[in-house]
N, C-alpha and C positions, 0 to 999 in steps of 0.2 A: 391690525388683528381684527377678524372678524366671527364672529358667532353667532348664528343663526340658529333657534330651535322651533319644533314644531309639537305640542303634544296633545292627544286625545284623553280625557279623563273621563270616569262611567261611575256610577252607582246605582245598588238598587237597596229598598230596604233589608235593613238585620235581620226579620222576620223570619222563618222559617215555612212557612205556610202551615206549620199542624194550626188542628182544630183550634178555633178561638181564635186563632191569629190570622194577620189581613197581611198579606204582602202588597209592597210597593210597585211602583211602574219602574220604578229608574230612570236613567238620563245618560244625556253624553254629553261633553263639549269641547270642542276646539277652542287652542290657545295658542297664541304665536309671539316670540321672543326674539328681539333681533336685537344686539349689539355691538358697538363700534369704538375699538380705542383709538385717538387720535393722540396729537407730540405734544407734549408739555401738560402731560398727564391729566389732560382733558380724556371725556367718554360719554358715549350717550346709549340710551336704551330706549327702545319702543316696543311696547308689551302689549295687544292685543287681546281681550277675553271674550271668550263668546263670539269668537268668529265669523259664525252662519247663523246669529242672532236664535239661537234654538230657543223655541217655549217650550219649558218643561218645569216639573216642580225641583227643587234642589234638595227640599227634605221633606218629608212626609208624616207625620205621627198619628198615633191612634191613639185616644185617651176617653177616658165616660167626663165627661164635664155635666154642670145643671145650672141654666139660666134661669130667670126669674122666669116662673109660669109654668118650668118645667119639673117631669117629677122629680121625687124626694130622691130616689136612685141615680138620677142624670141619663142622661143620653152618651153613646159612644158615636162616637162619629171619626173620620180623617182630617185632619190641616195639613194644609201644604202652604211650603212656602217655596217662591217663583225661582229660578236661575234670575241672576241679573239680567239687564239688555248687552248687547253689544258695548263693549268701554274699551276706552286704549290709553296707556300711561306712558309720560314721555319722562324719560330722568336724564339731566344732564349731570355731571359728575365731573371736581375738579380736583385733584389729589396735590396737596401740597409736598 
C-alpha cells in the first residue's frame, strides 16, 4: 500500500486593513508526505516540511510594548516570527 501526498499551505494576517490596523505579508509552504505499509505490520513514513526551504515570517503580531528608556506610552511596532528551515521526519511504525 502506498500513499503519497503533496500539500501547499498559505496565511496571511487576521487583520483587516481598516484604519489603525497593519496587515501581514503572508506566506506559503510546501509539504510532502509519503508512506509505505510493508507485511508483518511493519510501516514507514517520510514527512518533508518546507520543501523549497521558503524565508518568510509564519506569524506576524502588532502590539505597543515599552522598553527601558522608552516612553511611558510604549512604542507599537511588528514581530515576526520565521517559518522553520527545511526539516524531514522519518517514522517507522510496527503494529503488534
Amino acid at each position: 500500500m502506498h500513499d503519497f501526498g503533496a500539500g501547499y499551505t498559505c496565511a496571511n494576517s487576521p487583520t483587516s486593513g481598516a484604519r489603525g490596523q497593519v496587515d501581514g505579508k503572508g506566506f506559503g509552504e510546501w509539504n510532502l508526505d509519503a508512506h509505505h505499509a510493508f507485511s508483518d505490520g511493519w510501516s514507514a513514513s517520510l514527512g518533508i516540511f518546507n520543501l523549497f526551504n521558503r524565508h518568510a515570517d509564519a506569524a506576524q503580531f502588532w502590539y505597543v510594548d515599552r522598553l527601558p528608556g522608552e516612553p511611558a506610552l510604549g512604542i507599537a511596532d511588528v514581530y515576526e516570527h520565521p517559518l522553520e528551515p527545511i526539516m524531514a521526519r522519518l517514522t517507522v511504525t510496527k503494529t503488534f
